[in-house]
N, C-alpha and C positions, 0 to 999 in steps of 0.2 A: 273461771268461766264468766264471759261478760256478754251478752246479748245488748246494752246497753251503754255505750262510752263516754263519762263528759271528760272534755280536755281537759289536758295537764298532770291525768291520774293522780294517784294517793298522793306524792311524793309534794305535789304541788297544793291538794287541799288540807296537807297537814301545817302550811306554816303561817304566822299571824294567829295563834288560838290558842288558848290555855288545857293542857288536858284533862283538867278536871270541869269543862266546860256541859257534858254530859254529849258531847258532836259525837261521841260514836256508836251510842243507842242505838240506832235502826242496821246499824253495820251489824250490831254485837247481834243482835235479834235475829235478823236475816240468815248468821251464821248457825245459829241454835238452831232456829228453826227449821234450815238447809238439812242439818244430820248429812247422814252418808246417801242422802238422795243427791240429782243434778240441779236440784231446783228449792228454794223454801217456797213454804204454804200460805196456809192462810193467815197465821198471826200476823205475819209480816205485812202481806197485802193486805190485809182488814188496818196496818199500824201505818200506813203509808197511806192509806184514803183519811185517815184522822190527820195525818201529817198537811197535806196538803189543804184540808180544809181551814187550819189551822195559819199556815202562811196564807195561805188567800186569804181569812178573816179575820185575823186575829183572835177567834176565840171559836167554838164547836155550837152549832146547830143540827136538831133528830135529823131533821127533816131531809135537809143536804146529808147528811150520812147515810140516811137511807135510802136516797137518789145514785147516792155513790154505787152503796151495797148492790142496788137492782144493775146498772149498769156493770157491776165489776164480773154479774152471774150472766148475762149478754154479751157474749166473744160473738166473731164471727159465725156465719150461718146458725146462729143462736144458740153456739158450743161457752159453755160455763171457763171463765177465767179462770176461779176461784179453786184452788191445787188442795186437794185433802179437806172439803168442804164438812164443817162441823153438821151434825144432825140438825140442831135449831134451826139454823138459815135454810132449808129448805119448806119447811113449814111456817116460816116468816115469811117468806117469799108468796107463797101459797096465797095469804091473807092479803097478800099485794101490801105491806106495809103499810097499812093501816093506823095500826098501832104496835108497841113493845111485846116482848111474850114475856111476860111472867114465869119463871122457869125456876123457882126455886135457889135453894143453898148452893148447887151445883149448877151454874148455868153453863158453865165450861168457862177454861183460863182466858180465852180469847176476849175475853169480853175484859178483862184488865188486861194482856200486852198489847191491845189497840190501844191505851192510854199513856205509854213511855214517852211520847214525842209531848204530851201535856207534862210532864216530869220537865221537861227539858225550857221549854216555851216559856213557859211560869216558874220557874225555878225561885224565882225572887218575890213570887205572889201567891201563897196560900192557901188564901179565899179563892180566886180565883182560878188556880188548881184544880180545889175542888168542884168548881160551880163545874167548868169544862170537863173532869175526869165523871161527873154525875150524869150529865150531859151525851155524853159519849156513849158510857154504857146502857142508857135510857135508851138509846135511839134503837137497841132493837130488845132490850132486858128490861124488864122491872120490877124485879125482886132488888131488895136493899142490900144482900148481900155483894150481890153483881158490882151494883153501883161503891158502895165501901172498898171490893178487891181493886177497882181499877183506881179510887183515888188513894190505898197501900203503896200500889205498886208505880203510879205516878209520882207519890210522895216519897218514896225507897231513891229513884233516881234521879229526882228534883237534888235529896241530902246528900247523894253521890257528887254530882254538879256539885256541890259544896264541900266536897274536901271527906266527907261525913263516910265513917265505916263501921263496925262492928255494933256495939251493943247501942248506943249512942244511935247509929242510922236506924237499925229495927225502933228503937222507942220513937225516933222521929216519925216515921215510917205509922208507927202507932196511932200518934197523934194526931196525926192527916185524917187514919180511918177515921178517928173518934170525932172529928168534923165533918165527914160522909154524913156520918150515922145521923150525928144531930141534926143534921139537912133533910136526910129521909125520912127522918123516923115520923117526923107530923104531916109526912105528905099523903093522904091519901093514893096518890097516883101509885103508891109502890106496896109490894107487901113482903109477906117476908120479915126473918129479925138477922142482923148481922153481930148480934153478940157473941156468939160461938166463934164467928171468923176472927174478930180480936181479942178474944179471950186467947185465941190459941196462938197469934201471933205475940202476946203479954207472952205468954207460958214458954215460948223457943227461942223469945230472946236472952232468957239467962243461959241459955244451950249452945250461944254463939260461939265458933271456935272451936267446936267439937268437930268429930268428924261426920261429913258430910252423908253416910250410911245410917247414925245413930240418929241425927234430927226427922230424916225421912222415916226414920222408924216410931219414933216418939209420936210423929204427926199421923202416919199410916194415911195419908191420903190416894185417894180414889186418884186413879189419869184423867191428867186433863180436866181437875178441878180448883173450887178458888181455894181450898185447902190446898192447893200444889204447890198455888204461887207462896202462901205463905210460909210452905217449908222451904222453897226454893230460896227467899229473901233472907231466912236465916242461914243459908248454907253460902248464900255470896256477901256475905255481908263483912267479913275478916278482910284487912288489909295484908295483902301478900306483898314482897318484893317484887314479887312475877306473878300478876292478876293473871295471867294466861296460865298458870301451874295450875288451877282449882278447876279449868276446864277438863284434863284427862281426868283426874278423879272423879269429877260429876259424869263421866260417859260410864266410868264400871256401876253406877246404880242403874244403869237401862232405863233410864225413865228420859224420854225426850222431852214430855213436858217440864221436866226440873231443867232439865239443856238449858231450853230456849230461853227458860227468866235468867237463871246464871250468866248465859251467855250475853243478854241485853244490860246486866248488870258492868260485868267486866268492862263491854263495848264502853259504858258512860265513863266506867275511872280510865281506861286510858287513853280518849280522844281518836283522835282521827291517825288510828296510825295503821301500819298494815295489817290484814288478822293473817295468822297461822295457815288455817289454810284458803283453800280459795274459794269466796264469796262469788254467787251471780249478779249481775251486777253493783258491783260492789263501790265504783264510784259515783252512784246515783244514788245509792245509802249516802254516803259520805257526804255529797254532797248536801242534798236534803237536812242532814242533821246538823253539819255548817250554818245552816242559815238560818233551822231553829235556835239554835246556842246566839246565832248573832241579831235574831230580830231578824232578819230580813225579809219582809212580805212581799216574796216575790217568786211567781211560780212560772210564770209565763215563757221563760227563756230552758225550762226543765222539761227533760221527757213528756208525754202522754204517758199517766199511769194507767190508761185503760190500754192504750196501743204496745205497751212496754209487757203487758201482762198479757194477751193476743199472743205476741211473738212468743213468749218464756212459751205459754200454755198449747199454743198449735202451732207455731214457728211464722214465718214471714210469709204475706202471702203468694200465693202460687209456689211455694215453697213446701217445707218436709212437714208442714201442718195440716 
């Protein structure tokens, strides 16, 4: 399904790139977060408003992500974009973005896989990683926990982009959090403790390799928490021959939230190639993540991601929407 086409399709945005370049994160995402619906939700669209803030500025500001978020809940006749909209964002919205909400351990996974395209961007910067992966999460969370899952899971795909797989990516992975933490933890603006999140990412990475049923078990995470992504990161984190074999296995656990990171996992180790099955718009992922991997700060010749989300959400207008 493609609601949105850029020329030359896959076949033409796979070649000049390395596949370990982390190009095919927003593909891999989109597909997770698709499931057996027509359409993916909101990780994707919440990871594609950071995406483009990103080539437009080279790096992530609240304030414009929040500008985003309100435009992205404003479709036409002022019907919501925003496909499977989390709980928080409607009472964020409410406050008119004012400021962050504070929402605890559990702020929901969304708030780290809006941060895979900072994996990708920054892949060779860090510090920088994390200023943007804090950044990102800030713009509507501030609990520390929030902010530590998205620069994990930023930093899980950055090591990916580097060749980086099993226990080795998780301790990588680790370390990133443990630069969150030290960011937040003196900041008054945030509260919250994210010790428990890396404590338990410490604890699953010696469990790498196992199968993908026992580490969900060990972790016993709540849907759709930052405890999810961390199980998830240990369950994609094995190098396969076939990175697309660990996707039927991850569907017999039923958890869609474990999908979607898995699935943006695989997306980064194997680049821009075609997925399995079919992606809505799937070369405007591709492309998009192209030009993350390449630096290219350039958005202007790309879709409207507010007009691309209109069509998916109510169709064309005067049309089936």
């Amino acid at each position: 399904m493609s609601v949105v086409r850029m020329s030359g399709g896959m076949n033409a945005l796979s070649t000049n790139i390395s596949r370990d370049s982390g190009a095919g994160v927003l593909l891999g995402l989109a597909a997770g977060d698709q499931g057996s619906g027509a359409a993916y939700g909101h990780h994707t669209q919440l990871a594609m408003v950071v995406a483009y803030e990103i080539l437009r500025h080279g790096a992530v500001e609240q304030v414009r992500i929040r500008e985003a978020l309100s435009r992205l809940t404003g479709g036409r006749s002022g019907r919501s974009r925003v496909r499977g909209a989390p709980l928080w964002l409607h009472s964020y919205l409410e406050q008119e973005g004012l400021k962050g909400l504070g929402s605890g351990p559990h702020g929901g996974m969304d708030v780290a896989t809006r941060a895979v395209s900072i994996g990708v961007w920054h892949r060779n910067h860090p510090m920088e990683l994390v200023a943007d992966s804090v950044r990102a999460a800030s713009s509507t969370h501030t609990d520390r926990p929030s902010a530590v899952a998205a620069a994990i899971l930023a930093g899980t795909i950055a090591g990916i982009s580097h060749g980086q797989y099993g226990r080795d990516l998780v301790a990588g992975a680790w370390e990133v959090g443990q630069m969150a933490k030290d960011r937040v933890d003196g900041d008054p603006a945030f509260d919250g403790d994210a010790t428990l999140l890396l404590d338990t990412l410490k604890y699953v990475s010696s469990r790498v390799g196992e199968d993908p049923s026992v580490i969900v078990e060990l972790v016993q995470p709540e849907r759709e928490t930052l405890q999810a992504v961390v199980a998830a990161i240990a369950v994609g984190a094995p190098l396969r021959q076939d990175p697309f074999s660990l996707i039927p296995e991850v569907a017999l656990l039923r958890r869609r939230d474990i999908d979607i990171v898995v699935s943006a996992m695989v997306g980064a180790r194997v680049g821009l190639v075609q997925w399995p099955s079919s992606v809505a718009n799937d070369t405007w992922f591709a492309e998009t993540g192209r030009r993350l991997a390449d630096h290219n700060k350039r958005v202007d010749d790309l879709p409207d991601l507010f007009e691309v989300e209109d069509r998916l959400s109510h169709g064309p207008p005067g049309g089936y929407g």
